[in-house]
N, CA, C and O atoms as a GROMACS GRO file, in nm:
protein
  572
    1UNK      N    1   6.774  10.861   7.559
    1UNK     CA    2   6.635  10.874   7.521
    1UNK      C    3   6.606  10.797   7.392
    1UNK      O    4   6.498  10.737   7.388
    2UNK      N    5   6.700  10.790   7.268
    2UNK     CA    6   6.677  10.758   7.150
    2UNK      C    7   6.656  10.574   7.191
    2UNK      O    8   6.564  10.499   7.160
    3UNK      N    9   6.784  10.546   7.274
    3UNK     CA   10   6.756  10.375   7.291
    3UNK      C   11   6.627  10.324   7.365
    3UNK      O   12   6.583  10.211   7.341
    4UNK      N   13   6.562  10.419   7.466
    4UNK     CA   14   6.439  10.399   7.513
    4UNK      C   15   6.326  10.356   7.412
    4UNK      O   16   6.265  10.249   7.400
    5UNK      N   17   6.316  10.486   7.339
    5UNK     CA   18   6.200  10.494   7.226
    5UNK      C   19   6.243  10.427   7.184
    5UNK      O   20   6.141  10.359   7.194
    6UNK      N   21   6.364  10.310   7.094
    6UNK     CA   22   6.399  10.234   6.985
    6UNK      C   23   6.344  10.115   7.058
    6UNK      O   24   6.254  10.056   6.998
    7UNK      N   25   6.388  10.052   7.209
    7UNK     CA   26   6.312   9.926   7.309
    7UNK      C   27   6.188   9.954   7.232
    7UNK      O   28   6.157   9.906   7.123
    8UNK      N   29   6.109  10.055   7.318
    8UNK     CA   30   6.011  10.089   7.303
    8UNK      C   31   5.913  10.051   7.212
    8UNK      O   32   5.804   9.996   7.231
    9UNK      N   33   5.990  10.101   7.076
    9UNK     CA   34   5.958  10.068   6.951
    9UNK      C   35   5.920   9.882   6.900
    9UNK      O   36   5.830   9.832   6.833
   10UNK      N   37   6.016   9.836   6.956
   10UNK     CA   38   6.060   9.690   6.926
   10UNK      C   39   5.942   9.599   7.013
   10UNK      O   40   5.864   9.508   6.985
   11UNK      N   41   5.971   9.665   7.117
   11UNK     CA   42   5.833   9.602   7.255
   11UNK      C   43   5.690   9.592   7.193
   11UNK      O   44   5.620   9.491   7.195
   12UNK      N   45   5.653   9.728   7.131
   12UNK     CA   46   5.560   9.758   7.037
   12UNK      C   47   5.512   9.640   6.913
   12UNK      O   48   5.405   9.580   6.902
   13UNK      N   49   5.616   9.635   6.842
   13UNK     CA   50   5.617   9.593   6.714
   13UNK      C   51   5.624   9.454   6.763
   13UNK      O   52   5.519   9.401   6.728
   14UNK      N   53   5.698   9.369   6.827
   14UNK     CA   54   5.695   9.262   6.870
   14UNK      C   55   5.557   9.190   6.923
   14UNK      O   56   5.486   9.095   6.888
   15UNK      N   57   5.558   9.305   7.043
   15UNK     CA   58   5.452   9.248   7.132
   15UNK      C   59   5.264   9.216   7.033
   15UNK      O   60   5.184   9.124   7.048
   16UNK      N   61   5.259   9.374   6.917
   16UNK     CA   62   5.146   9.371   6.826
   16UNK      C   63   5.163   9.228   6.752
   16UNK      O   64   5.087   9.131   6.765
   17UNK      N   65   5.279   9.236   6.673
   17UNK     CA   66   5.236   9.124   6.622
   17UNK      C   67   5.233   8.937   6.682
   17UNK      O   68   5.235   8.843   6.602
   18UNK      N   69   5.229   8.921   6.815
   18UNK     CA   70   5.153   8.810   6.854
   18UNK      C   71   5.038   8.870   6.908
   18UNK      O   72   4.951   8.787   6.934
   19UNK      N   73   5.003   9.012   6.938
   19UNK     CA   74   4.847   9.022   6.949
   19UNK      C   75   4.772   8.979   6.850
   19UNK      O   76   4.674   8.909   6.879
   20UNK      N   77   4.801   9.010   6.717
   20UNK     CA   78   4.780   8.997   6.611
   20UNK      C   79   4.739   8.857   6.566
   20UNK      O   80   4.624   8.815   6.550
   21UNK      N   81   4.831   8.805   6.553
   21UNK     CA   82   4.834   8.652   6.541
   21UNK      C   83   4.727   8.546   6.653
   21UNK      O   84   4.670   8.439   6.630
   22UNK      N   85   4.733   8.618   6.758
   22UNK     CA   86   4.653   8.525   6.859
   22UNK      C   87   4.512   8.589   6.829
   22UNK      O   88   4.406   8.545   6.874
   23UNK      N   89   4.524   8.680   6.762
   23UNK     CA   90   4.373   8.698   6.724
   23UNK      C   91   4.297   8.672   6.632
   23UNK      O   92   4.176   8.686   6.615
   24UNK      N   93   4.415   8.614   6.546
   24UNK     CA   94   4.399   8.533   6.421
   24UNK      C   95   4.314   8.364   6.480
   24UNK      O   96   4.206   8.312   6.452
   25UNK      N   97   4.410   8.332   6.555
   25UNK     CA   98   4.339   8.229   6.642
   25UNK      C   99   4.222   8.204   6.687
   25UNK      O  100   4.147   8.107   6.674
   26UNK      N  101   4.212   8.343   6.764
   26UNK     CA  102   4.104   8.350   6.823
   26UNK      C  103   3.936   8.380   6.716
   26UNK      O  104   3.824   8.329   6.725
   27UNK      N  105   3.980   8.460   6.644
   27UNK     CA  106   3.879   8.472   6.539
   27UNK      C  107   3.868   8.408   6.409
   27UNK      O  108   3.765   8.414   6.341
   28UNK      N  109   3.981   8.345   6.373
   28UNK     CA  110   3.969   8.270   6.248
   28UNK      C  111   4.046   8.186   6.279
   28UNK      O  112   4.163   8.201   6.244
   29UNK      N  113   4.007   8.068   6.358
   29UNK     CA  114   4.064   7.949   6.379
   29UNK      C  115   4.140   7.882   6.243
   29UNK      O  116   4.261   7.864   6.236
   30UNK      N  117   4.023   7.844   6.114
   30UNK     CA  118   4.028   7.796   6.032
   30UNK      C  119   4.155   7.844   5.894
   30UNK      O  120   4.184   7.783   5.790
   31UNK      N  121   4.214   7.989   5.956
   31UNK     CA  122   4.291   8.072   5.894
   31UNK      C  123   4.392   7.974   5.944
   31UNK      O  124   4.434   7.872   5.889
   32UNK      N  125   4.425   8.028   6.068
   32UNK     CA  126   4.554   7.974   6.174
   32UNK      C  127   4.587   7.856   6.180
   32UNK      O  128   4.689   7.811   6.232
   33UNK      N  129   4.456   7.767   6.099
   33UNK     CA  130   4.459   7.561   6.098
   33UNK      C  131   4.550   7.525   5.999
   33UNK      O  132   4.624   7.427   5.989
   34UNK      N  133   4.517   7.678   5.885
   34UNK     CA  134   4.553   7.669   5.746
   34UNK      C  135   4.704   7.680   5.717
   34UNK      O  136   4.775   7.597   5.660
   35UNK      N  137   4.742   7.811   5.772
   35UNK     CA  138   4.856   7.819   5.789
   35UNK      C  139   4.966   7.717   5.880
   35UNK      O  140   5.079   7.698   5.836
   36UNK      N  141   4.935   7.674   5.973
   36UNK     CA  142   4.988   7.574   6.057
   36UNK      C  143   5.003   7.458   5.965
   36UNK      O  144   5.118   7.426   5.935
   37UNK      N  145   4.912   7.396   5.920
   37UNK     CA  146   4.960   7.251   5.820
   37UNK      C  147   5.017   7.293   5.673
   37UNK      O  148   5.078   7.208   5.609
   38UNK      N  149   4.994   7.431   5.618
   38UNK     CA  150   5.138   7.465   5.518
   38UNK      C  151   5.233   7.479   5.549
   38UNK      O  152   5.317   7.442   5.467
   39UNK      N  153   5.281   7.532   5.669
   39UNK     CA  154   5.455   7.579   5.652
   39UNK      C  155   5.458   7.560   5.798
   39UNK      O  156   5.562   7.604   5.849
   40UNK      N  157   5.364   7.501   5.890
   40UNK     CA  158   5.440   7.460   6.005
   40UNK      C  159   5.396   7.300   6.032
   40UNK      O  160   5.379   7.243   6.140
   41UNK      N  161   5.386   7.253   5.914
   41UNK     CA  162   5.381   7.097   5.966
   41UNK      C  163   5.228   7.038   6.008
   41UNK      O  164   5.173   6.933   5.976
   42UNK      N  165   5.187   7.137   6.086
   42UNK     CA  166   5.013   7.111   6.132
   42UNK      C  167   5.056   7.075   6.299
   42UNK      O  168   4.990   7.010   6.381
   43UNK      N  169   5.154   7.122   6.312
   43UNK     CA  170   5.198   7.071   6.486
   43UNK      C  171   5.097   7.143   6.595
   43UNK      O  172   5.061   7.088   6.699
   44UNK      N  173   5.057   7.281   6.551
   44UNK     CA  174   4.937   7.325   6.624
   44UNK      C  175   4.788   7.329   6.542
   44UNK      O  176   4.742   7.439   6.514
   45UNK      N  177   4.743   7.253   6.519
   45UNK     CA  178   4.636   7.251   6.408
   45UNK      C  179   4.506   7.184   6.475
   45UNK      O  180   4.408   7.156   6.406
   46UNK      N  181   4.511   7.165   6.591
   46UNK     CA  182   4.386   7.102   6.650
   46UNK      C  183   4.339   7.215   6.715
   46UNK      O  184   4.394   7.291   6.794
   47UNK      N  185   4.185   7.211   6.648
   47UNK     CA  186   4.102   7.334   6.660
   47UNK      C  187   4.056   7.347   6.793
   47UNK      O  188   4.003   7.452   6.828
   48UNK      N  189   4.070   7.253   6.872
   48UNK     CA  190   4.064   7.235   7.011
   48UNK      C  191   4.190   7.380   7.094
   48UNK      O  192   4.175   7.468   7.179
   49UNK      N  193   4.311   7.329   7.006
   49UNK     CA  194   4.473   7.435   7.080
   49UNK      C  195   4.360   7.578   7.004
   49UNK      O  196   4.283   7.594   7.099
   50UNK      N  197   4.343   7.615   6.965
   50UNK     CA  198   4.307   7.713   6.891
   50UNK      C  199   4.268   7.888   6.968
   50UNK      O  200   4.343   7.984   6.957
   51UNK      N  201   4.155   7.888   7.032
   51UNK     CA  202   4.127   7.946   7.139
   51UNK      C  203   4.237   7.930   7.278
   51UNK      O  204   4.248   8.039   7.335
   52UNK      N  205   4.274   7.880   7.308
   52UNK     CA  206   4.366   7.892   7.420
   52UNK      C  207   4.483   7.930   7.385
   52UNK      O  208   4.547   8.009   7.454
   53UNK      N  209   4.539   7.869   7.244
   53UNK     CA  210   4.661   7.936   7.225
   53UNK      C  211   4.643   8.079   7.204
   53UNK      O  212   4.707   8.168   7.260
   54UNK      N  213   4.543   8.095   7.112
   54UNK     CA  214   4.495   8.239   7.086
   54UNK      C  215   4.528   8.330   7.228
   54UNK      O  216   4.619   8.414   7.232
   55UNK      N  217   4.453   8.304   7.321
   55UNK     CA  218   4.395   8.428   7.425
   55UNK      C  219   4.562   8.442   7.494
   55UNK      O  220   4.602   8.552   7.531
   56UNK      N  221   4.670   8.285   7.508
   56UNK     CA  222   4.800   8.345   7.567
   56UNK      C  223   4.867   8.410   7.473
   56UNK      O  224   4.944   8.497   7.515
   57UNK      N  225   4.859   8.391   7.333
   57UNK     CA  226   4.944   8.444   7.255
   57UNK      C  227   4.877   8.617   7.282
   57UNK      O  228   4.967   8.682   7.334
   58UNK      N  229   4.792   8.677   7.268
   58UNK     CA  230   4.734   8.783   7.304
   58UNK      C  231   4.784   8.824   7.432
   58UNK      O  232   4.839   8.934   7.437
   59UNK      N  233   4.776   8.757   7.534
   59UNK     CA  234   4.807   8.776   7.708
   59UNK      C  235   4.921   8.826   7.653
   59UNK      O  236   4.914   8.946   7.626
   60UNK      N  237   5.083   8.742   7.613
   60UNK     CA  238   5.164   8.705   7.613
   60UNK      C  239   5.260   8.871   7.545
   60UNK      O  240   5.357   8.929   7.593
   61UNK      N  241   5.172   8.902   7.410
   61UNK     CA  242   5.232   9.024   7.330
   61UNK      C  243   5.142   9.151   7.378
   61UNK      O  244   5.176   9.256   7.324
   62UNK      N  245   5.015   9.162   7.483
   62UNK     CA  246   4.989   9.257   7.566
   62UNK      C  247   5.112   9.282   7.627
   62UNK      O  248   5.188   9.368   7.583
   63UNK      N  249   5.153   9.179   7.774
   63UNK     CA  250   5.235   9.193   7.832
   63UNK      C  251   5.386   9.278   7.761
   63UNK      O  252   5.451   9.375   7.801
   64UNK      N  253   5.400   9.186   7.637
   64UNK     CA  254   5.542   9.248   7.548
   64UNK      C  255   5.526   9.403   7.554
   64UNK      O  256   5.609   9.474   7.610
   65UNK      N  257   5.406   9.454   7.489
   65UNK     CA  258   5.387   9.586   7.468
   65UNK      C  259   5.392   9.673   7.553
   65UNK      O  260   5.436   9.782   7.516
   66UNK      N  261   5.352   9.656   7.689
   66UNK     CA  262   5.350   9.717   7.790
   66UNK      C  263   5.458   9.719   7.903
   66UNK      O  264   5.449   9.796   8.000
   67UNK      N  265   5.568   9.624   7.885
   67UNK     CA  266   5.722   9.597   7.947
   67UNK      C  267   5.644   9.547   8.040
   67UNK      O  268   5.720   9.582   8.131
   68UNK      N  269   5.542   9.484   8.108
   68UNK     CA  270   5.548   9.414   8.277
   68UNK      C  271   5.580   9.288   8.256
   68UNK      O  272   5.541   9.225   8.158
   69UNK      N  273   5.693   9.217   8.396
   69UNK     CA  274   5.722   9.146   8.386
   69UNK      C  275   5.818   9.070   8.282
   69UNK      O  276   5.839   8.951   8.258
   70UNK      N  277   5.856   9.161   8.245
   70UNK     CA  278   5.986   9.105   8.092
   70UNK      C  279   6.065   9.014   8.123
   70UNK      O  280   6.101   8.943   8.029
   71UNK      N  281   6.111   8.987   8.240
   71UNK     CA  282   6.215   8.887   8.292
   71UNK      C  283   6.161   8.752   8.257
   71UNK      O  284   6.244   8.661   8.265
   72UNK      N  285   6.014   8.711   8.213
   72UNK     CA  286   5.975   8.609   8.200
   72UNK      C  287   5.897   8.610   8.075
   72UNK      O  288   5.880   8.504   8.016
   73UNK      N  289   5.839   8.742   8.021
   73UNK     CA  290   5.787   8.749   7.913
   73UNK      C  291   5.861   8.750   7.806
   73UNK      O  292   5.818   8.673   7.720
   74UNK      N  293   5.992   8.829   7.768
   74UNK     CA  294   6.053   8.883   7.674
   74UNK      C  295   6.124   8.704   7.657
   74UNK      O  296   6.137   8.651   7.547
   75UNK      N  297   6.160   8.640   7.779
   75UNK     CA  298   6.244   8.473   7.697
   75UNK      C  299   6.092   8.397   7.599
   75UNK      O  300   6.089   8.360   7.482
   76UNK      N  301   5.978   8.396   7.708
   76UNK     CA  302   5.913   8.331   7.594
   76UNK      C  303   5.840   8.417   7.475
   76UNK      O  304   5.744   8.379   7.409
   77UNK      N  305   5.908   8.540   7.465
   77UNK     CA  306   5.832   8.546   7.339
   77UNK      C  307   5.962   8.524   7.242
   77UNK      O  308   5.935   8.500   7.124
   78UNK      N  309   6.107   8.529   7.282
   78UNK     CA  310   6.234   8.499   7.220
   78UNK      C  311   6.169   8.315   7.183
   78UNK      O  312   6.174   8.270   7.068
   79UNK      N  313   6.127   8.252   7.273
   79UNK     CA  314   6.070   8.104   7.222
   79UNK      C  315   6.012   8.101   7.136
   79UNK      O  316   6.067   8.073   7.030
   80UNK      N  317   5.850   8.132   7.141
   80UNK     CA  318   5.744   8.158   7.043
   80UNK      C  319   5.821   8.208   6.922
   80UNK      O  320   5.825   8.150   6.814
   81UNK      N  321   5.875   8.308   6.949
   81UNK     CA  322   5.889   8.361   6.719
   81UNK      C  323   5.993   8.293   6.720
   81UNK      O  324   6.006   8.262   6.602
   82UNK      N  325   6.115   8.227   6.801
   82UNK     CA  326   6.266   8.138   6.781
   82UNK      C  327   6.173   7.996   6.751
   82UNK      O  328   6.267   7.922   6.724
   83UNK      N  329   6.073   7.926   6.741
   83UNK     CA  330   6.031   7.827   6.702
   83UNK      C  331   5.944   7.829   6.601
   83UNK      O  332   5.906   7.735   6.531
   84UNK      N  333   5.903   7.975   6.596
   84UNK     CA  334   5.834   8.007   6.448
   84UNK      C  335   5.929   7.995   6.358
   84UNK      O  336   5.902   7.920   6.265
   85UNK      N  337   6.061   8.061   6.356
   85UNK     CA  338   6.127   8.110   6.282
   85UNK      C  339   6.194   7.971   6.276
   85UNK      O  340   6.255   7.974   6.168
   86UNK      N  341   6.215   7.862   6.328
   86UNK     CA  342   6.292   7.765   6.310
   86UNK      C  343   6.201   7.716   6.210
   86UNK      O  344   6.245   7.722   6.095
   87UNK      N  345   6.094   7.672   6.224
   87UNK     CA  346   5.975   7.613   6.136
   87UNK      C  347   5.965   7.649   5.980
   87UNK      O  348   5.920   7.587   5.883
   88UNK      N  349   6.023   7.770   5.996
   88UNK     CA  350   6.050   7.802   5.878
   88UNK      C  351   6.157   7.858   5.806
   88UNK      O  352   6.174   7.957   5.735
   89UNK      N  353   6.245   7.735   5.861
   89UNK     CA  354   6.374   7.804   5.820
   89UNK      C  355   6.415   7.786   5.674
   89UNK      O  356   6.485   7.878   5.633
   90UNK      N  357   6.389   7.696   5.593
   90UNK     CA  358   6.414   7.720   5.461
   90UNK      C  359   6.370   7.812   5.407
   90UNK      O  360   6.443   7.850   5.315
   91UNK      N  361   6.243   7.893   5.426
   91UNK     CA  362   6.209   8.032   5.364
   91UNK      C  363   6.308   8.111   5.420
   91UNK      O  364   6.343   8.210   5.355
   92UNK      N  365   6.366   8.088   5.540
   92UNK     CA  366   6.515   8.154   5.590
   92UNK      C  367   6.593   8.168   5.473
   92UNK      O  368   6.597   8.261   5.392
   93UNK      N  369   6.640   8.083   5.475
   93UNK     CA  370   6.752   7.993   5.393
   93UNK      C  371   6.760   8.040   5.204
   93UNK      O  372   6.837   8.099   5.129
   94UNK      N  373   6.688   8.001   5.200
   94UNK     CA  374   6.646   8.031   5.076
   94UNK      C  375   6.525   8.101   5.004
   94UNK      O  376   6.468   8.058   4.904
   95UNK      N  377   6.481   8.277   5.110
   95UNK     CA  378   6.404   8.285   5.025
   95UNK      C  379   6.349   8.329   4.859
   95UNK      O  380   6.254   8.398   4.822
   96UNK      N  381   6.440   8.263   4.791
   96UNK     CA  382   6.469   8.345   4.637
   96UNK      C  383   6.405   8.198   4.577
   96UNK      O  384   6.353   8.177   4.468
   97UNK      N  385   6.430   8.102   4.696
   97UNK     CA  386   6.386   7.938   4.607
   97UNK      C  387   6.529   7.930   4.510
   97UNK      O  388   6.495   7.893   4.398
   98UNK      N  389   6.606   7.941   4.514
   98UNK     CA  390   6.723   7.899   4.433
   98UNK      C  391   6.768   7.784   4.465
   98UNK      O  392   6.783   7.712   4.366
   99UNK      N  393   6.810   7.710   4.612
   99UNK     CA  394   6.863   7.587   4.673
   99UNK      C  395   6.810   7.464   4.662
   99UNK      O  396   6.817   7.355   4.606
  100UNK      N  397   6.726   7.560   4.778
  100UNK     CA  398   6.622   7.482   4.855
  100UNK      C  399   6.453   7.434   4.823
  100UNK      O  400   6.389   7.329   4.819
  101UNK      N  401   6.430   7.574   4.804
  101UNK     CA  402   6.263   7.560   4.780
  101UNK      C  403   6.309   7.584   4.600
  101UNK      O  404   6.417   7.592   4.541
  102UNK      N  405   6.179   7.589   4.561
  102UNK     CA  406   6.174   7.620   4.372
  102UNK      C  407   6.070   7.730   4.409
  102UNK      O  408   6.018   7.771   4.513
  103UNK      N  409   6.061   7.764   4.248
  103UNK     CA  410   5.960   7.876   4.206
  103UNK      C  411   5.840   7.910   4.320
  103UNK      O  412   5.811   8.004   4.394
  104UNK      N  413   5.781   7.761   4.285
  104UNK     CA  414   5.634   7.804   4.326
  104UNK      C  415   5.628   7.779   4.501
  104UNK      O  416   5.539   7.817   4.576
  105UNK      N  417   5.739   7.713   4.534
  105UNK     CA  418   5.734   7.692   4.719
  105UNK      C  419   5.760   7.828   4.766
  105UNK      O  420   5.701   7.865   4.868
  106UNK      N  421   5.858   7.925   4.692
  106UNK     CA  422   5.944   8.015   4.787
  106UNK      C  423   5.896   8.147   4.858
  106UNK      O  424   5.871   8.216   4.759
  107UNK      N  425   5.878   8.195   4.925
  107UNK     CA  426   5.794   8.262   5.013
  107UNK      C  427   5.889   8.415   5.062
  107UNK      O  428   5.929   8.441   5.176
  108UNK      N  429   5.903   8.487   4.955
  108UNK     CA  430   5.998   8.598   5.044
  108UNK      C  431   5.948   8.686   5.198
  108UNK      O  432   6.018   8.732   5.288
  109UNK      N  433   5.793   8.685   5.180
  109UNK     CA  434   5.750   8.720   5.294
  109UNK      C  435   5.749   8.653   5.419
  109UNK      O  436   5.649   8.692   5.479
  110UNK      N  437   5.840   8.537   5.516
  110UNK     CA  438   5.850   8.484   5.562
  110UNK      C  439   5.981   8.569   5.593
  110UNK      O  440   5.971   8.611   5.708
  111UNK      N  441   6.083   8.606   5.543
  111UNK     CA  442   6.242   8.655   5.529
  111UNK      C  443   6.226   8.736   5.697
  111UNK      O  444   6.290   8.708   5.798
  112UNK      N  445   6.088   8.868   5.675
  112UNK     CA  446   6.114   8.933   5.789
  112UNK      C  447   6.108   8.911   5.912
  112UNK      O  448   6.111   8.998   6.000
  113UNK      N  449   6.097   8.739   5.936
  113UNK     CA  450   6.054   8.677   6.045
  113UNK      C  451   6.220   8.644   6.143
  113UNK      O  452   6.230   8.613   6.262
  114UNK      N  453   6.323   8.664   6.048
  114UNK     CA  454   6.418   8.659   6.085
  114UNK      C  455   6.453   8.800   6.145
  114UNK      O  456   6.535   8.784   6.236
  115UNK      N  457   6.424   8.920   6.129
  115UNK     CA  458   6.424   9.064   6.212
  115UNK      C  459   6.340   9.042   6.306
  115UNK      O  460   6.378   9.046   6.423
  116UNK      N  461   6.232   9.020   6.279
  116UNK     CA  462   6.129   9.025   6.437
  116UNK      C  463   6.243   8.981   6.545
  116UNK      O  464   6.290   9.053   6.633
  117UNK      N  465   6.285   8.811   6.510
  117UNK     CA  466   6.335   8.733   6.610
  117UNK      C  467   6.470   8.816   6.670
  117UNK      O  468   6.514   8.808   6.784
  118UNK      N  469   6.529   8.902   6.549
  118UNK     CA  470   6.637   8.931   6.580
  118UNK      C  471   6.654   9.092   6.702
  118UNK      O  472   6.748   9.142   6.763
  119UNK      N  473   6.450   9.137   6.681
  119UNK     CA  474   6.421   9.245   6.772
  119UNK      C  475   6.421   9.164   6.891
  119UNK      O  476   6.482   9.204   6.990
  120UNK      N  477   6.355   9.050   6.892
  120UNK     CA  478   6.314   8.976   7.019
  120UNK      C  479   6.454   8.974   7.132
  120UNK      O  480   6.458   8.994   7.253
  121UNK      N  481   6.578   8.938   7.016
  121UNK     CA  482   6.723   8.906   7.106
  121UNK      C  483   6.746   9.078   7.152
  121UNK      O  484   6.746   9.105   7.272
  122UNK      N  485   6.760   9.163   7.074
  122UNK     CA  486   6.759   9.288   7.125
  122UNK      C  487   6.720   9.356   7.268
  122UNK      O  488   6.787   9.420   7.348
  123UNK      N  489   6.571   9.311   7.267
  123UNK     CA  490   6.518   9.336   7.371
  123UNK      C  491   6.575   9.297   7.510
  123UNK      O  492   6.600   9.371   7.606
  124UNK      N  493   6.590   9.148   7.497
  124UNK     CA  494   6.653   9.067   7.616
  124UNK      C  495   6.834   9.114   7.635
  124UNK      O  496   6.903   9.117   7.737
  125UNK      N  497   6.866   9.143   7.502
  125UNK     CA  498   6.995   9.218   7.572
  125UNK      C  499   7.020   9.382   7.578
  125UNK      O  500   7.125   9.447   7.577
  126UNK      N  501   6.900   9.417   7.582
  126UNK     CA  502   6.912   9.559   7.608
  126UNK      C  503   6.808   9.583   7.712
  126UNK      O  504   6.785   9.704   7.721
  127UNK      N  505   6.708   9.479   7.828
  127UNK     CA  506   6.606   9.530   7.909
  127UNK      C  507   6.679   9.608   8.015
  127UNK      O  508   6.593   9.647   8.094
  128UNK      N  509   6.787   9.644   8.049
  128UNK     CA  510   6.820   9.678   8.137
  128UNK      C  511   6.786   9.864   8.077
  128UNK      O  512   6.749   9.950   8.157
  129UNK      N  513   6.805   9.889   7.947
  129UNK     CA  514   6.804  10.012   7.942
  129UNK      C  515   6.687  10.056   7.866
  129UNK      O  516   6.669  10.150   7.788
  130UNK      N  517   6.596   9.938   7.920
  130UNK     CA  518   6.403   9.959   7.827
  130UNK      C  519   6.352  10.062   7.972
  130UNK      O  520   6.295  10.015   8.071
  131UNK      N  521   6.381  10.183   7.956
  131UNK     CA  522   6.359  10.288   8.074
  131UNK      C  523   6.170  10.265   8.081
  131UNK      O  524   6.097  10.233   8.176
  132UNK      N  525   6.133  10.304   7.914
  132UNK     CA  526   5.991  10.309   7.936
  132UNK      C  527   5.897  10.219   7.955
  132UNK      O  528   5.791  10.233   7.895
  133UNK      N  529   5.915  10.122   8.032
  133UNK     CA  530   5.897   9.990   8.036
  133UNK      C  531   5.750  10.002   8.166
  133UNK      O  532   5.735  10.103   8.236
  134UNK      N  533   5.674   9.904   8.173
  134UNK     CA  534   5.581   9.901   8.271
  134UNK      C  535   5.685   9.833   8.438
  134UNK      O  536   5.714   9.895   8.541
  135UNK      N  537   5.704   9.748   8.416
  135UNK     CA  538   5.865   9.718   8.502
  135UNK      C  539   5.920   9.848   8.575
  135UNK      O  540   5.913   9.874   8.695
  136UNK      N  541   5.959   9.900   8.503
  136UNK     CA  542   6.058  10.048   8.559
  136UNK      C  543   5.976  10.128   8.604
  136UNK      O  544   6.029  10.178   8.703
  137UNK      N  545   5.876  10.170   8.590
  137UNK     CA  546   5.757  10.242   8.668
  137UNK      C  547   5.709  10.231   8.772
  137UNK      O  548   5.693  10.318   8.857
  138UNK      N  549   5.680  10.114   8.775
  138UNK     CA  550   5.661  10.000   8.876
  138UNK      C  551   5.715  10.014   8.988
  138UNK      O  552   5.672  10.033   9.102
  139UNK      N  553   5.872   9.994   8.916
  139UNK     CA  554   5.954   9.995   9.075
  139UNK      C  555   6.052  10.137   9.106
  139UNK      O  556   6.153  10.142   9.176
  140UNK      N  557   5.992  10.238   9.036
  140UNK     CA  558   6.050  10.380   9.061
  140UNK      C  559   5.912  10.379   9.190
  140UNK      O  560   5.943  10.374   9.309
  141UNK      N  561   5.810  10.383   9.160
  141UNK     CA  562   5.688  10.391   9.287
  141UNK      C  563   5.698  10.306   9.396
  141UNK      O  564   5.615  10.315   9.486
  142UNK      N  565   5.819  10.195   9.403
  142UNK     CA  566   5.808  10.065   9.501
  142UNK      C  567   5.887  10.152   9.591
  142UNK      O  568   5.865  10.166   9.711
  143UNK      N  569   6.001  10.224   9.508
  143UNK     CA  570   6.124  10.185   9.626
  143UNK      C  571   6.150  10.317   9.580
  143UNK      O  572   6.246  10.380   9.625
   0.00000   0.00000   0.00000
């Protein structure tokens, strides 16, 4: 029961925060433009991707939250925050700014982006025992 609720937990916390974020998109484009050309290069920064990325990133961490379909959801959301988290891997790396970044670059709030990702691997190697899952419901009523 405890590893259920802990999935559970992670599915939750995972899946909210790309609701979160795609709603950042979706409602403050100009936020999400902002952040994208500081610390991710500007690789998604056309206000055009903006709204569409928004509404899958939303689709995408609904789905997380609710376990349906994980066999295909839970790898790309392991993509999505594993290419966030690459993007920013020197706030990885160094977030104290001692190495890598200095004083005024270094970003400790970036650090927990390395747990999310590391809930994300969790998930995918523990779906077999995500009991409370929309998935497992599913197919307790199929069969």
């Amino acid at each position: 029961m405890m590893k259920s609720f802990t999935l559970l937990l992670l599915r939750l916390s995972t899946g909210l925060l790309l609701v979160i974020w795609g709603l950042v998109k979706i409602n403050a484009a100009d936020t999400a433009i902002g952040i994208s050309d500081k610390y991710y290069g500007g690789i998604l920064s056309a206000e055009a991707l903006q709204m569409p990325l928004g509404i899958a990133q939303v689709i995408l961490g609904l789905l997380v939250c609710v376990g349906l379909l994980r066999k295909f959801v839970l790898p790309v959301q392991a993509v999505v925050l594993g290419l966030g988290l690459a993007a920013i891997w020197q706030y990885i790396a160094d977030p104290m700014g001692l190495y890598i970044l200095d004083e005024k670059s270094r970003n400790v709030l970036f650090f927990p982006s390395l747990s999310v990702f590391a809930a994300t691997l969790a998930q995918l190697a523990f779906k077999q025992d995500d009991t409370w899952s929309l998935d497992v419901v599913l197919a307790s009523k199929k069969g």
